[in-house]
N, C-alpha and C positions, 0 to 999 in steps of 0.2 A: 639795395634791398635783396635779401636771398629768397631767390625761388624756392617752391617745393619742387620734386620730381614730375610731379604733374604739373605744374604750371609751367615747365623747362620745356617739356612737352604740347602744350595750348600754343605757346608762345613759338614755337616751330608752324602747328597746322593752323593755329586762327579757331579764336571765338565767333564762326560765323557759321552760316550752312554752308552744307558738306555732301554733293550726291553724289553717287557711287554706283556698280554694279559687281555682285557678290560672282565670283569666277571659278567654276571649277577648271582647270589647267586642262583635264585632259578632255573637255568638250569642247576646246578653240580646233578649228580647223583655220588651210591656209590653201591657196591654190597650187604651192607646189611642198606641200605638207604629205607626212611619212605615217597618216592613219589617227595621230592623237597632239592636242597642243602639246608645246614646246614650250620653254623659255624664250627664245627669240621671237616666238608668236605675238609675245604680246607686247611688242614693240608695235604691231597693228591695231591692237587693243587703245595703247594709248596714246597713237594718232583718234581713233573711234571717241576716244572722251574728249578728248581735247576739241573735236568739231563738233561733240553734243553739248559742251559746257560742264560737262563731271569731272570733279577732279578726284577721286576715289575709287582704288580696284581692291576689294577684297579678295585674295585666295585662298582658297582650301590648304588646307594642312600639304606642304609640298614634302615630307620628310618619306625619307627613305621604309617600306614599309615592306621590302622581300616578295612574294608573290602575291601577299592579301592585296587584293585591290581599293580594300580600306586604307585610305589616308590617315587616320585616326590611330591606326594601330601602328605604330610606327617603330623598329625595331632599333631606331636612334632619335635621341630628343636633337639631336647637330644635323646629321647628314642628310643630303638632299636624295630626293629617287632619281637614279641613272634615267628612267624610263622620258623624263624633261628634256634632257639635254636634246639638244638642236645640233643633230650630228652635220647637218650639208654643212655649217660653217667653223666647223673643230680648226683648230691651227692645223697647219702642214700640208691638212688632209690634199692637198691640189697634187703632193710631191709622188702622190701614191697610187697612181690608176688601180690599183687591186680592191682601194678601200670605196676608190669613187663608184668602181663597178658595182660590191655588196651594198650600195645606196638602193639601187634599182631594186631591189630585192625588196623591199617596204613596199613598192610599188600598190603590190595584193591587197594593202590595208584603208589605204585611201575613201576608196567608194562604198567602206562600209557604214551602214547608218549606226553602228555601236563603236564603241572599242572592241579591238581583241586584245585587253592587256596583256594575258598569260605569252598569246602567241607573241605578242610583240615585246615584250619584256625581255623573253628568251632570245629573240633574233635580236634587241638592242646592245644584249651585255654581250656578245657573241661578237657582233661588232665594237665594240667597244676594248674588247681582251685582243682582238686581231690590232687594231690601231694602236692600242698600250706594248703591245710587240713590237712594231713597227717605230712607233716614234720614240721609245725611250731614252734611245741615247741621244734624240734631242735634247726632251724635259729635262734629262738631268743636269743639262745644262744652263735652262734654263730657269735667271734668278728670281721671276715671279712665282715660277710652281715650287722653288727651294724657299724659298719666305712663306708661302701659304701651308707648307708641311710645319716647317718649323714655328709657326706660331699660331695652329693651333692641334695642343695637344691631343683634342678627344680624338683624332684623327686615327694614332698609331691603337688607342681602343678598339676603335670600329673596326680597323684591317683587321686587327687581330680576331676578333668575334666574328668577322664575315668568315675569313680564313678556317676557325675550326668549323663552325657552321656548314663548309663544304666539306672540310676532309670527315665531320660526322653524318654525311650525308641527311643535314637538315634536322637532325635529332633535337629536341631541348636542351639547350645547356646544362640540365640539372642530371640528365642522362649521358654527358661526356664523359670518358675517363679525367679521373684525377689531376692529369698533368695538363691538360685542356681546360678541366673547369677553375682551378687555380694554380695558373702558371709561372714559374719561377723567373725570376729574372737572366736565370740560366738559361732557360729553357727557351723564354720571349725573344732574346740573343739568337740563340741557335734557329728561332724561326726565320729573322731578319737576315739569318746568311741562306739560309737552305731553303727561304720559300721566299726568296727575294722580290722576283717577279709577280708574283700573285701579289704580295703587298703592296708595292707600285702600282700597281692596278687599279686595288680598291682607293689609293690614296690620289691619284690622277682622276678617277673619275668624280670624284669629288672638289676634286682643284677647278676641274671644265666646269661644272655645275655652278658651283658659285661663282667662275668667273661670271659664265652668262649670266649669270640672275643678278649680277651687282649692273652687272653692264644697262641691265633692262631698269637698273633703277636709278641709274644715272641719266640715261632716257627719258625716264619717267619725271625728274625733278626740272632736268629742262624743260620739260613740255607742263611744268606747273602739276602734276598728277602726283597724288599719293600712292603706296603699294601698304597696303595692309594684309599684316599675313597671319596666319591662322597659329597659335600655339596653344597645342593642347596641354592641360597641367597633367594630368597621366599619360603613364609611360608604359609600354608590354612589358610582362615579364617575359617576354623572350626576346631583350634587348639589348643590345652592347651596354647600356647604361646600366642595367640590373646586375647583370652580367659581373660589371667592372667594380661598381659601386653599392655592392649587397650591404653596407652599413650604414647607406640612406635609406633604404626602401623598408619596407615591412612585409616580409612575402608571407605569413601565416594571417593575413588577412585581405580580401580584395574591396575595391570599393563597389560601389550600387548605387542604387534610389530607393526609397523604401516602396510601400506599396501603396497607389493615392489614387484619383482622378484620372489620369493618364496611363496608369499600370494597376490593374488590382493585385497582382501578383508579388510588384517591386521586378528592380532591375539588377540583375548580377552582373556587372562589365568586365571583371576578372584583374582588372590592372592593382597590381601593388599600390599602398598606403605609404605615404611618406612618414620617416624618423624626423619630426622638423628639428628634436633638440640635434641631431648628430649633422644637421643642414648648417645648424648656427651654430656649431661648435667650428666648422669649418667657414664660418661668413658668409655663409652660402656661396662657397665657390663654384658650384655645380652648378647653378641657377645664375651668379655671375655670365661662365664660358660662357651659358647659353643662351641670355638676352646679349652679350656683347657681341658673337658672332650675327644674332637675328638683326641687329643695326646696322650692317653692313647691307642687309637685301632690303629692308622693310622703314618705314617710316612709322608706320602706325601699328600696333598688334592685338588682339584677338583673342583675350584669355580663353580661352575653352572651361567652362563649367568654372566660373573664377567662386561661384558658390562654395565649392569642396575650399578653398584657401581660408573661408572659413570655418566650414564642418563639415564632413562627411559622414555619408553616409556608411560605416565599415561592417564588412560582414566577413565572420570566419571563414575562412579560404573551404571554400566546399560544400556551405551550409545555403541554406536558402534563403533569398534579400530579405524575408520579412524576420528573419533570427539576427538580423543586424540592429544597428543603432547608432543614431549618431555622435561624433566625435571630434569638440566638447558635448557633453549633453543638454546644457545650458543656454541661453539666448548672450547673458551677456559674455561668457565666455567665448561663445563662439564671435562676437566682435571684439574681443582682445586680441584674440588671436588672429583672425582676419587682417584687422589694422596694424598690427604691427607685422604681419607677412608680406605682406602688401606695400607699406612702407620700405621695410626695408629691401622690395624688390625693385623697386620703382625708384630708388636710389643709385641699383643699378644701371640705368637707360635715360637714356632722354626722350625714348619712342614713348605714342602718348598710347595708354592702354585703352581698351575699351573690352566689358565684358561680357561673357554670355551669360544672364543671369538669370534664364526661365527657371519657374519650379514653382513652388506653394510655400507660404508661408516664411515669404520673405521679404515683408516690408524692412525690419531691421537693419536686414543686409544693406539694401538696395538704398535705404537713407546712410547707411555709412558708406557708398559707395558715392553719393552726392556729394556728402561732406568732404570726400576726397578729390571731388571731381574725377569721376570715375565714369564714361559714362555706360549705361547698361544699355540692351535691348528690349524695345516694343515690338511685338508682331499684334498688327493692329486686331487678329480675330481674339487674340487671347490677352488684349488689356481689356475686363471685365472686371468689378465685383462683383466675385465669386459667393460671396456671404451676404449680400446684400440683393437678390433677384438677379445677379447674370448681367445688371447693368452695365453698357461700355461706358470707361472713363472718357470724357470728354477731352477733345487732344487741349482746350488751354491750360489743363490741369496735368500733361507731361512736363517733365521737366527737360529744360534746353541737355542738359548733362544725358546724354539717350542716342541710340539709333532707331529710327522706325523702318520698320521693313513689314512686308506681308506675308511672305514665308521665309522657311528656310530649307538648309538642302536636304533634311530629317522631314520635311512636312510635305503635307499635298503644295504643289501650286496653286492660285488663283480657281483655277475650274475647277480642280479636282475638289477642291475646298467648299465652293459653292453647289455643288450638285449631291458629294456624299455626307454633305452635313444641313440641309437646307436650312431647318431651322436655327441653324447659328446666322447661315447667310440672309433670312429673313429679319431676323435682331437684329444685324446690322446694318439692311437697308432700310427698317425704319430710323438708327439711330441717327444717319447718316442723311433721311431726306430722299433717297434711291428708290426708283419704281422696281423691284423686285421680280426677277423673272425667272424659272427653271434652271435656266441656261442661261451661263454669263454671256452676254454680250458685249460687242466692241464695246460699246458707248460703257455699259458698266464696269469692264475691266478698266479703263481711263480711266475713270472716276475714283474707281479703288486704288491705283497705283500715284494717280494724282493727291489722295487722302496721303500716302505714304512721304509725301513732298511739301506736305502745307502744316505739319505738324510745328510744335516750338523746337524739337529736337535739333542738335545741331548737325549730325549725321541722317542723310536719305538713301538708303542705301538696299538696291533689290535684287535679286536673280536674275542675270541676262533673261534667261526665256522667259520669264511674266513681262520684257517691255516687245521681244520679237511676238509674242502671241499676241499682240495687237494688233499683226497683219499676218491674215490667212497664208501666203507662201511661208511664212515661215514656222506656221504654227504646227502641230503633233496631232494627229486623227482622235486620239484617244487623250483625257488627261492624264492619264497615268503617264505616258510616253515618253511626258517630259519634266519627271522627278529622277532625283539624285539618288536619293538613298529613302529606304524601309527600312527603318532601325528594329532591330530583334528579329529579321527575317534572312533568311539567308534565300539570296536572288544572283542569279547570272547575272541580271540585268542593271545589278545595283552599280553605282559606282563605274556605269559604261557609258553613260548618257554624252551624244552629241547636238548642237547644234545644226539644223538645218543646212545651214548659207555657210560660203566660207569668209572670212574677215575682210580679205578683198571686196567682194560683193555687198557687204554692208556696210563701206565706205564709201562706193555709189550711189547706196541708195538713199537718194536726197528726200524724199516722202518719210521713212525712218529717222534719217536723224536731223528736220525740223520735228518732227513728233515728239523726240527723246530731249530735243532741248527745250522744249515747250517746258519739261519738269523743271528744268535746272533751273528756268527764267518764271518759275510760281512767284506770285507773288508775296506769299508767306505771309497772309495781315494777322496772324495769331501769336506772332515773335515777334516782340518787343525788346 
């Protein structure tokens, strides 16, 4: 019997429950950690699941994303961010006291309660171009970093783009001179003799990245844990991809949201529209490379906004989200299209998808997402009908095909959710049976995270900090403290957030993790 791509997929992670915790990378701390997780951090991470009984780590978008501290915005849909790499255990590094010494130099970042990405970014690559000095006429020797250049091409892309990127000091691609912005093969030549070493660079640090992150996921499959990783379907337009590949994109339009419930205004996100027929005109080899290489780190993935695969929202590049419209216009074309994008991307992988598929007006989608065994997201304050009194759907009426979760890394946390919106969290302590109080407490945060666990969904999967905020040392004075991101807000604070404790310390803490295995060992009497 032939499988579908998704059933290749089920038949890998199991038709069963699925708990997890959603991980932003650079909130892992370690004890002898350089200020931000790493790659190799979470080799602690998943000893931490494996003794709570979770077998699921969601990550944030890890892609290389330049100075924005948005992961989101990611200046390659392939490469990894330098700022991961887990420099104490780089190869060679022992041969080299000058490099061991610039380690101590991170020292400063450690005892901060935020990230300083900027700062540390700049002292990572800094480090990173001195050791690329130093070890090359290793690497060049060696035949694992010559196998990983040579077989994956988006590689000599990306140098190339980061490459002008510096000599135009950061400029827009759209603002490079002529033989920058489309390079001849003369010219691409002449870079790889004359900018030799800068190339190796860009191309090395990429080779350490995904070593680490495969390493961490072969870690991972021994200790029975999934890694699901985050991929976003839009791309910047200031990205090697756009860049390389201007005859897939659409740049005289951006995508959006229109304007509803959540935005009166609508949402302009700026990222280019895809060309699908020029996608399929090539078999989608673009989208090929780049679920093939994602199978080397990830087991499970993460459509980001898998909604737009079937419509999007387009707005002329410049005008405002409510002058857009969507693209099909139609209900059932936007499930033609959908399903057969879908289809044939998911023919590419064996990893099993799962999508992000909040918004309005999208029963259709989300039953052809069924049909495909596809499974979507619940965030339990926002399954309601909306048209029908605000009523919450009762969880035996999810479907197993689902992740439930309570927030996400866009929304408030647990408190911050219950205090600035009371009246939602009043609806949902009667719907729920909960004695309702101002102020979440312990006993009502359990209970809420415990809903999150007792669903029919096959994935439970939540924010580290909603199960550490169940006890007071590790919890944030403020709810705000301990949110990720404020989407539409431009914050220092966004996309800096740490954990408390470091990974060590909540591997001791026996109180924590009987409490977090309590989840994993629900009883689930509502899944059949």
């Amino acid at each position: 019997m032939n499988l579908t791509p998704t059933q290749k997929g089920w038949e890998r992670i199991g038709k069963c429950h699925h708990h997890g915790l959603v991980i932003p990378l650079f909130s892992l701390s370690t004890a002898t950690g350089l200020g931000i997780g790493t790659f190799h951090d979470l080799k602690l991470l998943i000893d931490f699941c494996a003794a709570i009984g979770f077998d699921t780590i969601q990550l944030l978008p890890l892609s290389d994303s330049g100075s924005d501290t948005s992961p989101y915005n990611g200046m390659s849909a392939f490469a990894l961010a330098p700022i991961y790499i887990t420099l104490e255990n780089l190869p060679f590094l022992s041969e080299f006291r000058i490099l061991e010494n610039l380690l101590r130099r991170f020292s400063r970042y450690k005892p901060l309660d935020r990230v300083a990405y900027h700062a540390l970014l700049q002292q990572k690559i800094a480090f990173l171009k001195e050791y690329a000095y130093m070890t090359r006429p290793l690497f060049e020797k060696d035949l694992a970093y010559q196998s990983f250049v040579e077989s994956n091409p988006w590689l000599k892309e990306y140098s190339l783009y980061k490459l002008f990127k510096v000599k135009n000091r950061k400029k827009i691609w759209g603002h490079w001179p002529k033989i920058h912005r489309d390079p001849t093969r003369a010219h691409i030549k002449k870079m790889y003799e004359k900018e030799k070493f800068e190339l190796f660079r860009f191309e090395l640090t990429q080779y350490l990245a995904f070593k680490q992150l495969s390493e961490v996921k072969t870690y991972a499959n021994q200790k029975k844990i999934f890694l699901k990783g985050d991929i976003p379907i839009l791309i910047s337009p200031e990205s090697a991809d756009v860049w390389a590949h201007r005859e897939i994109f659409d740049l005289d339009f951006a995508a959006g949201a229109p304007p509803d419930r959540f935005s009166k205004t609508g949402q302009y996100w700026g990222f280019p529209v895809y060309r699908w027929d020029s996608l399929f005109r090539t078999d989608l080899s673009w989208w090929k490379s780049r679920l093939s290489l994602s199978s080397t780190i990830y087991d499970i993935f993460r459509i980001d906004h898998i909604i737009g695969l079937y419509r999007m929202w387009t707005i002329p590049r410049g005008r405002l989200p409510s002058e857009g419209s969507y693209i099909p216009a139609e209900k059932w074309q936007a499930l033609l299209q959908g399903e057969t994008i879908l289809k044939s991307l998911l023919s590419l992988t064996e990893m099993l998808p799962i999508g992000e598929d909040l918004g309005i007006d999208i029963d259709h989608i989300r039953a052809s997402m069924e049909k495909m065994e596809i499974p979507g997201t619940k965030v339990l304050r926002w399954e309601r009908r909306f048209e029908n009194g605000n009523e919450f759907i009762p969880f035996e009426e999810y479907t197993p095909y689902s992740l439930t979760t309570v927030s996400t890394h866009d929304s408030e946390t647990l408190a911050g959710w219950w205090e600035l919106y009371p009246d939602e969290s009043k609806d949902y302590s009667a719907f729920r049976g909960h004695a309702w109080e101002p102020t979440l407490t312990d006993e009502l945060r359990f209970a809420l995270l415990r809903d999150s666990h007792i669903t029919p969904s096959f994935f439970h999967v939540n924010l580290f900090q909603e199960y550490l905020s169940l006890f007071s040392r590790y919890r944030f004075r403020a709810p705000g403290d301990d949110r990720v991101n404020i989407p539409g807000k431009l914050s220092p604070v966004n996309w800096t957030f740490r954990y408390k404790a470091d990974l060590e310390t909540l591997l001791e803490d026996d109180e924590l993790i009987s409490t977090m295995r309590s989840f994993s060992e629900s009883r689930l009497p509502l899944h059949n």
